[in-house]
C-alpha positions as CSV (number, residue, x, y, z in Angstrom):
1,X,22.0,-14.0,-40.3
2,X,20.3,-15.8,-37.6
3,X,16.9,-14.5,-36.5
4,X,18.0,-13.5,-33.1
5,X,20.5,-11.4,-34.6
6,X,18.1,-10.3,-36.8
7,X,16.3,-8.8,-33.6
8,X,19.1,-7.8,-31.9
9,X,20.5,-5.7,-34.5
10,X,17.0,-4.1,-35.4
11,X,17.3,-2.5,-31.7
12,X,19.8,-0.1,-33.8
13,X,17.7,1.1,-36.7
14,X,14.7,3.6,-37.4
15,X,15.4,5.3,-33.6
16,X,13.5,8.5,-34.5
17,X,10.4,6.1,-34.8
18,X,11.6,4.3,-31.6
19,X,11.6,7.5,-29.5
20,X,7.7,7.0,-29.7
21,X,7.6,4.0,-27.9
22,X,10.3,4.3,-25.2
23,X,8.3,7.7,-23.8
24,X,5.4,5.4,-24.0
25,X,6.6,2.4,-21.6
26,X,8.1,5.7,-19.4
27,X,4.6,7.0,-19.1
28,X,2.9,3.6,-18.7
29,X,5.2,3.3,-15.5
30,X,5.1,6.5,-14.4
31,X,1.5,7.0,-14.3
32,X,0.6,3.4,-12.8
33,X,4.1,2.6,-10.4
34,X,3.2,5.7,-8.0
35,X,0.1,4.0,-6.5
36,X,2.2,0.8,-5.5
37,X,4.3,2.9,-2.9
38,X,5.4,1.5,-0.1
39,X,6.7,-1.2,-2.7
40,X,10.0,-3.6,-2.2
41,X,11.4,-4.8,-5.1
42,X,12.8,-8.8,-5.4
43,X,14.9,-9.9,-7.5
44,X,16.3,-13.4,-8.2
45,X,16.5,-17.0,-10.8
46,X,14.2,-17.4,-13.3
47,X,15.5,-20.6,-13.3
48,X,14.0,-21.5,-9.7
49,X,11.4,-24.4,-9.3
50,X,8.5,-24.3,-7.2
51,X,10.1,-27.2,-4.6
52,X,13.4,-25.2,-4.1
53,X,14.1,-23.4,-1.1
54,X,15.1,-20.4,-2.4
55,X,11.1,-20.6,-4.6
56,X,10.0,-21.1,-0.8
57,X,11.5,-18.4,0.8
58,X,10.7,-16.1,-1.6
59,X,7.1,-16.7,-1.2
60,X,7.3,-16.3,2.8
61,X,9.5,-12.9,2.4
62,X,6.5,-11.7,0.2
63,X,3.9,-12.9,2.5
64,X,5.6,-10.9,5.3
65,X,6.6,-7.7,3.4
66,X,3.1,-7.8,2.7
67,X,1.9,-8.3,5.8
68,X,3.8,-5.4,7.7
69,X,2.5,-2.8,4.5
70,X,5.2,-3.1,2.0
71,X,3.8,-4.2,-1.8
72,X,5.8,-6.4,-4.0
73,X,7.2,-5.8,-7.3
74,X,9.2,-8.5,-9.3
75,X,9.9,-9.0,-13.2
76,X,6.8,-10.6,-13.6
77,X,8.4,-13.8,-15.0
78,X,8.9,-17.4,-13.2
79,X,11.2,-18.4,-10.8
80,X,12.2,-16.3,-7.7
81,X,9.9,-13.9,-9.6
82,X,6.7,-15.9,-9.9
83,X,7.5,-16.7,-6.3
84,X,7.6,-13.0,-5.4
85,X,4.1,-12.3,-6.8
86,X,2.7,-15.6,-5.4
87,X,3.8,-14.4,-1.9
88,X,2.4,-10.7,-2.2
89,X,-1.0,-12.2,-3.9
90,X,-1.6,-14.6,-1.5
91,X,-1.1,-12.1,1.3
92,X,-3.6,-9.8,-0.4
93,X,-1.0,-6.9,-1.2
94,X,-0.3,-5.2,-4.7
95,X,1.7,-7.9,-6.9
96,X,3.5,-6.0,-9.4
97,X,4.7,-7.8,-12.4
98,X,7.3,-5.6,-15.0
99,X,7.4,-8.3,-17.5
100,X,10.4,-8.2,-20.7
101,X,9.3,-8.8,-24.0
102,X,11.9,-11.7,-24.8
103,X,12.1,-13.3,-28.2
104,X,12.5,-17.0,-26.8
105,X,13.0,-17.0,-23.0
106,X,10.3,-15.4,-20.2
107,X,7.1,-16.0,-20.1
108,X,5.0,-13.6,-17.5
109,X,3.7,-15.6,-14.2
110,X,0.0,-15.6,-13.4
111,X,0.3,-14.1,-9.7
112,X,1.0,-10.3,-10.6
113,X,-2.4,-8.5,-10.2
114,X,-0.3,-5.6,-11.4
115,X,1.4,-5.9,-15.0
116,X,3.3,-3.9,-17.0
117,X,5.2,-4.7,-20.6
118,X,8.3,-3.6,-21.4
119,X,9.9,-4.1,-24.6
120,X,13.3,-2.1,-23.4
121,X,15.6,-3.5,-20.2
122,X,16.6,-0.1,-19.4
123,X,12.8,1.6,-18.7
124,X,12.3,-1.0,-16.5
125,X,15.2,-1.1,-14.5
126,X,14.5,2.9,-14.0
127,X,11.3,1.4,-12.6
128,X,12.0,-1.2,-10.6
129,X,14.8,1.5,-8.3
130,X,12.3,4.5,-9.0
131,X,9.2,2.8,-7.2
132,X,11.1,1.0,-4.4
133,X,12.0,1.7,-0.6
134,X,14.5,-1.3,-0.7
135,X,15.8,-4.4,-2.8
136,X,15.6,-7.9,-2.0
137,X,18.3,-10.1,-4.1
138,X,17.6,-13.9,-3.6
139,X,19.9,-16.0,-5.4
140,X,20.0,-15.3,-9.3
141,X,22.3,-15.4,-12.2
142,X,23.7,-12.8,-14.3
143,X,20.5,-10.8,-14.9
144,X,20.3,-10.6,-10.7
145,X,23.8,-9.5,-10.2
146,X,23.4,-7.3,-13.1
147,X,20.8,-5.1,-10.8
148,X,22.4,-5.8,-7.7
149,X,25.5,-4.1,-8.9
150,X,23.8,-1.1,-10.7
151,X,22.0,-0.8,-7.0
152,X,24.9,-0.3,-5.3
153,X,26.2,2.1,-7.8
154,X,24.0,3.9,-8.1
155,X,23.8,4.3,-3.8
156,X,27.7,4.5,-3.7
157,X,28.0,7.3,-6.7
158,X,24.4,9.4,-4.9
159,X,22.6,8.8,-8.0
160,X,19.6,8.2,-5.8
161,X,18.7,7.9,-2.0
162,X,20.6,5.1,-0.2
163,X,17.5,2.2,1.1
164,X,18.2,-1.0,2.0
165,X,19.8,-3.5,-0.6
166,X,19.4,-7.1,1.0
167,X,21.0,-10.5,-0.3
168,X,19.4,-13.4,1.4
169,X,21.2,-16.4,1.4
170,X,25.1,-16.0,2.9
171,X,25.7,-19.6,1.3
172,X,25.3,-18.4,-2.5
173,X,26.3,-14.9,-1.7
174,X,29.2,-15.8,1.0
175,X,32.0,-16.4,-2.0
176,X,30.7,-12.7,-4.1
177,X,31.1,-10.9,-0.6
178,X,34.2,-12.1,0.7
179,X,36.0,-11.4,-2.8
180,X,34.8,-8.0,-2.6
181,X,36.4,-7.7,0.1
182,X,39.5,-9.3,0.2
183,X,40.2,-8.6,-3.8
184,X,38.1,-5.6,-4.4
185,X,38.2,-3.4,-1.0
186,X,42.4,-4.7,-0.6
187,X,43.0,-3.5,-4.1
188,X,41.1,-0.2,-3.1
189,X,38.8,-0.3,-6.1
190,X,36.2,0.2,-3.6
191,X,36.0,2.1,0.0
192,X,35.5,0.7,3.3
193,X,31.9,2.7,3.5
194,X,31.0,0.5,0.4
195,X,30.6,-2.8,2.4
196,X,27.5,-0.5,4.2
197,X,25.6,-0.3,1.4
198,X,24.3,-4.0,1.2
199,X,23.7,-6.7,4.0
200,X,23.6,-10.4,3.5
201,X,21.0,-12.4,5.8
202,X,19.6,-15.8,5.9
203,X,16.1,-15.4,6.8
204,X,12.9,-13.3,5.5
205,X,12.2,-12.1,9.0
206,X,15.8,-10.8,9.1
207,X,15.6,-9.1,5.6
208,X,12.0,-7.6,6.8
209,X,13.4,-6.5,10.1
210,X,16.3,-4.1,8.2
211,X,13.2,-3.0,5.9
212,X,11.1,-1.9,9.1
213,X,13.9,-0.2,10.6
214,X,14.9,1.5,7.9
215,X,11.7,2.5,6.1
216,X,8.8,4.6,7.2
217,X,5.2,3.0,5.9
């Protein structure tokens, strides 16, 4: 058995024990996440480099959420990430950083002035929707899709309040949108009121401008 395997299939064993430690990263968030509010939550690559556009724009979307009373939290690892806290810290704001224990892969960024460890994906995707008025999604893999779609399940189904779920870039997200409509909405897997729930912009003033609109400070 390789050692990943190893860990992945320890996840399943000695759960009484366990219970310990999820009410722990539960609390850890619950009694640190409130003072962050108004707070926007970005998501995106880890895989982006400092010289990319989408590393750029990040950066300048954090500055300005910042800068019109919005803090910033991110998953405190590099990429789109580190470029989220880089933004918000630069801009003076509250940088939050929920970094993921990963056997081999993330390593936290140095910008968050706000960190929090989780060992368990789930706690801290009940963070990252809990403590935000609205999500930013810049270009990302399966990890970003992953919380853009539970977002808009999670508006569509009433699980919680709708706010302001924003994809910035209509290039990279231009191909996702126009199958869910043509494929997803034609098949009527999905309602016409579902295309409401997200927007897809270009710029960081745009994608601040909804925010403003939308969100009482």
């Amino acid at each position: 058995m390789s050692e990943r395997q190893f860990l992945v299939d320890d996840i399943t064993i000695k759960d009484t024990w366990r219970m310990f430690n999820i009410i722990a990263e539960f609390v850890d968030g619950f009694d640190v996440l409130p003072d962050v509010h108004p707070a926007v939550t970005i998501f995106g690559s880890a895989r982006a480099k400092p010289q990319s556009q989408a590393y750029k724009m990040t950066v300048k979307t954090s500055r300005l959420l910042v800068e019109n009373g919005f803090n910033v939290i991110s998953g405190g690892g590099p990429g789109i990430m580190e470029a989220a806290n880089k933004g918000a810290a630069d801009a003076g704001g509250k940088s939050v950083g929920l970094h993921i224990e990963l056997p081999n892969e993330q390593q936290a960024n140095p910008y968050s002035n706000i960190r929090l460890n989780f060992k368990y994906f789930f706690i801290r995707k009940v963070m990252f929707v809990k403590y935000a008025v609205a999500y930013i999604i810049m270009p990302g893999g399966f990890g970003t899709l992953d919380e853009l779609f539970e977002a808009l399940t999670l508006i569509q189904t009433e699980r919680i309040r709708s706010f302001p779920v924003i994809m910035i870039g209509s290039k990279f997200w231009g191909g996702l949108v126009d199958w869910i409509r043509d494929t997803m909405l034609k098949g009527k897997t999905i309602s016409p009121s579902d295309l409401d729930i997200f927007r897809v912009v270009d710029t960081p003033e745009e994608a601040v401008g909804i925010i403003k609109r939308r969100v009482i400070v």
